[in-house]
C-alpha positions in Angstrom: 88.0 1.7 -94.2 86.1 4.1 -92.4 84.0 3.1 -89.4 81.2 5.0 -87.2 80.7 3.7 -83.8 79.4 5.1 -80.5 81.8 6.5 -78.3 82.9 4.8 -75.1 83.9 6.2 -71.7 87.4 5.3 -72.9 87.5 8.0 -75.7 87.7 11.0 -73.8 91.1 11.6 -74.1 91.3 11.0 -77.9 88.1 13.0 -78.3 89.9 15.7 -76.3 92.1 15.8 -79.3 90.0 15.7 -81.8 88.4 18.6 -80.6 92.2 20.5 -80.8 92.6 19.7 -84.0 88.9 20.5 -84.8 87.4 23.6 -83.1 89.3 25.9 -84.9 88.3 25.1 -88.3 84.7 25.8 -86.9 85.4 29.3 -85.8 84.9 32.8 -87.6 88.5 34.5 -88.7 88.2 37.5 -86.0 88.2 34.7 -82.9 91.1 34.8 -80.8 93.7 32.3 -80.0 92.9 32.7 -76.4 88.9 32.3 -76.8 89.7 29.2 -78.9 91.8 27.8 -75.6 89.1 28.9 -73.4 86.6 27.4 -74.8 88.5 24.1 -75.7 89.8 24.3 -71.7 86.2 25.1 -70.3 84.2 22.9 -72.6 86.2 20.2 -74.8 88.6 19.1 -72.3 89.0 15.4 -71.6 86.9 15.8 -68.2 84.1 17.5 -70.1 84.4 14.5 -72.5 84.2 11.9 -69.4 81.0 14.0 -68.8 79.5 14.3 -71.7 80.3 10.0 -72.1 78.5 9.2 -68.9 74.7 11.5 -69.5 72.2 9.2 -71.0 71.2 12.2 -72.8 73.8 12.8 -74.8 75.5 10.6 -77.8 78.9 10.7 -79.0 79.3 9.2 -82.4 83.0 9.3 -83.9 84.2 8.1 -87.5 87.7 6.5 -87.5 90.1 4.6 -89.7 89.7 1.5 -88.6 93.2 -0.1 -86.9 95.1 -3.1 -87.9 94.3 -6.0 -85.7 92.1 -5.0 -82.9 94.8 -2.2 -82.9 92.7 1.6 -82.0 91.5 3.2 -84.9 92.3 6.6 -85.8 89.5 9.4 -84.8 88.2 11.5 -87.6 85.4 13.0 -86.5 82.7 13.4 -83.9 79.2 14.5 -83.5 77.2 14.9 -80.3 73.7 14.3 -79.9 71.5 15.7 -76.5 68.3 14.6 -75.9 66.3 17.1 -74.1 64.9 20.7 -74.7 66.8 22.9 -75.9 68.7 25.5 -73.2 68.8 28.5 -75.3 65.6 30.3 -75.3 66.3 31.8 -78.8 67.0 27.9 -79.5 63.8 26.5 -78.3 61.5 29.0 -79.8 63.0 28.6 -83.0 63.3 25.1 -83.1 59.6 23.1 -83.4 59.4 19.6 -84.0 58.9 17.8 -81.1 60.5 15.4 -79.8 63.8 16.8 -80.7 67.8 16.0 -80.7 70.2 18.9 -80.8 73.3 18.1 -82.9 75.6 20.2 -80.8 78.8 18.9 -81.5 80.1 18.2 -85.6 83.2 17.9 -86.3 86.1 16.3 -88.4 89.6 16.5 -89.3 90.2 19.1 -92.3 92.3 16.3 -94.3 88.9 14.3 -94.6 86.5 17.3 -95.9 85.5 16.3 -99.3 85.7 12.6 -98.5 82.4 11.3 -97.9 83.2 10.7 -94.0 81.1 13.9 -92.6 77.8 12.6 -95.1 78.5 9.0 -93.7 79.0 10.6 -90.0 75.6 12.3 -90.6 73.9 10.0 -91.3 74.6 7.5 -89.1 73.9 10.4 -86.1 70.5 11.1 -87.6 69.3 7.5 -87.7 70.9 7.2 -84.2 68.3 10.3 -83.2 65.3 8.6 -84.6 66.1 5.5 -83.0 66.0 7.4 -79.6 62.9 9.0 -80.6 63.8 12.2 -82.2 61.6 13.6 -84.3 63.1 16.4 -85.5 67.2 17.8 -85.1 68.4 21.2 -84.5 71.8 23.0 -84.4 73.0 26.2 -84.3 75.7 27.1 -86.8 78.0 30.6 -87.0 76.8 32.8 -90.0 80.4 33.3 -90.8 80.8 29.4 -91.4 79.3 29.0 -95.1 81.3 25.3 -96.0 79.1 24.3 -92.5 76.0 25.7 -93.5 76.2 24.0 -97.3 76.7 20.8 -95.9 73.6 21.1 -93.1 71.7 22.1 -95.7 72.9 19.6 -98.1 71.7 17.4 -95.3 68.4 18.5 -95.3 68.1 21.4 -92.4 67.1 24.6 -93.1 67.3 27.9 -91.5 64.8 28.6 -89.0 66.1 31.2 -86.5 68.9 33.0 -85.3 70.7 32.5 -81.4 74.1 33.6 -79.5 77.0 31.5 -78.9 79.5 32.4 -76.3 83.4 31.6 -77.6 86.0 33.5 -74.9 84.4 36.4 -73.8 82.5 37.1 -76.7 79.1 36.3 -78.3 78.8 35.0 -81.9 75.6 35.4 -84.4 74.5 31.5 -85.0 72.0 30.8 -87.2 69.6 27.9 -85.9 68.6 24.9 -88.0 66.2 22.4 -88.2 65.5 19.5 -90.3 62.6 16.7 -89.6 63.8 13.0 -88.9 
């Protein structure tokens, strides 16, 4: 049975992981191995998790298979909401429903695409947005990454901008979405 739950300060470690076995999948064909490591050393690392857990403006959902008597569960996926402005100027212009949630962080194990477990994830991190206040929810998403952008826009966002994303030492064409909460 699959579970969603909010992410403890005890999850960095296996959220560390996740992102391993995750990041990849996420990335255009060109990106290096090295840029990959980088940017899982320099910004998914189990301290960056332990940071990430501890800002009230940020919210780590994961989905897991839940365990066999009050045994740990088995991390599928992850999203990450933050609650503020967004950084990016290209970002912030583009977005513009106010308040808003960035969904920086989505994603899962490749074994469970096709499941229902990223829909279920989803929706559980969009009600967790409104429930903060969140009116609206961006992301930005790599124009190369077409499975991603079907299922955000299965999800209700919609194009609304373009931005750059650093992976390694180079810079990647996002596209920005928005959807209204």
């Amino acid at each position: 049975m699959i579970e969603i739950r909010t992410a403890t300060a005890t999850d960095a470690a296996a959220l560390a992981e996740l992102a391993v076995a995750t990041f990849a999948l996420a990335c255009p064909p060109h990106t290096s191995a090295e840029a990959i490591a980088a940017f899982l050393r320099d910004v998914l690392a189990e301290g960056n998790f332990d940071a990430y857990l501890a800002d009230p403006d940020r919210l780590i959902l994961v989905a897991e298979v839940a365990g066999e008597a009050g045994a740990a569960g088995v991390m599928l996926g992850y999203t990450m909401l933050v609650f503020a402005e967004p950084a990016d100027d290209d970002a912030r212009a583009a977005a513009t429903i106010r308040p808003t949630a960035e969904l920086s962080k989505c994603y899962l194990r490749a074994e469970t695409h096709g499941r229902g477990v990223a829909a279920a994830l989803m929706n559980a991190t969009m009600d967790a947005a409104r429930a903060r206040g969140a009116a609206g929810n961006w992301l930005g998403v790599n124009q190369e990454n077409a499975r991603a952008i079907r299922f955000y826009e299965k999800n209700g966002f919609v194009t609304v901008g373009e931005k750059r994303f650093l992976v390694g030492e180079r810079y990647e064409d996002d596209f920005v979405l928005e959807r209204a909460l």
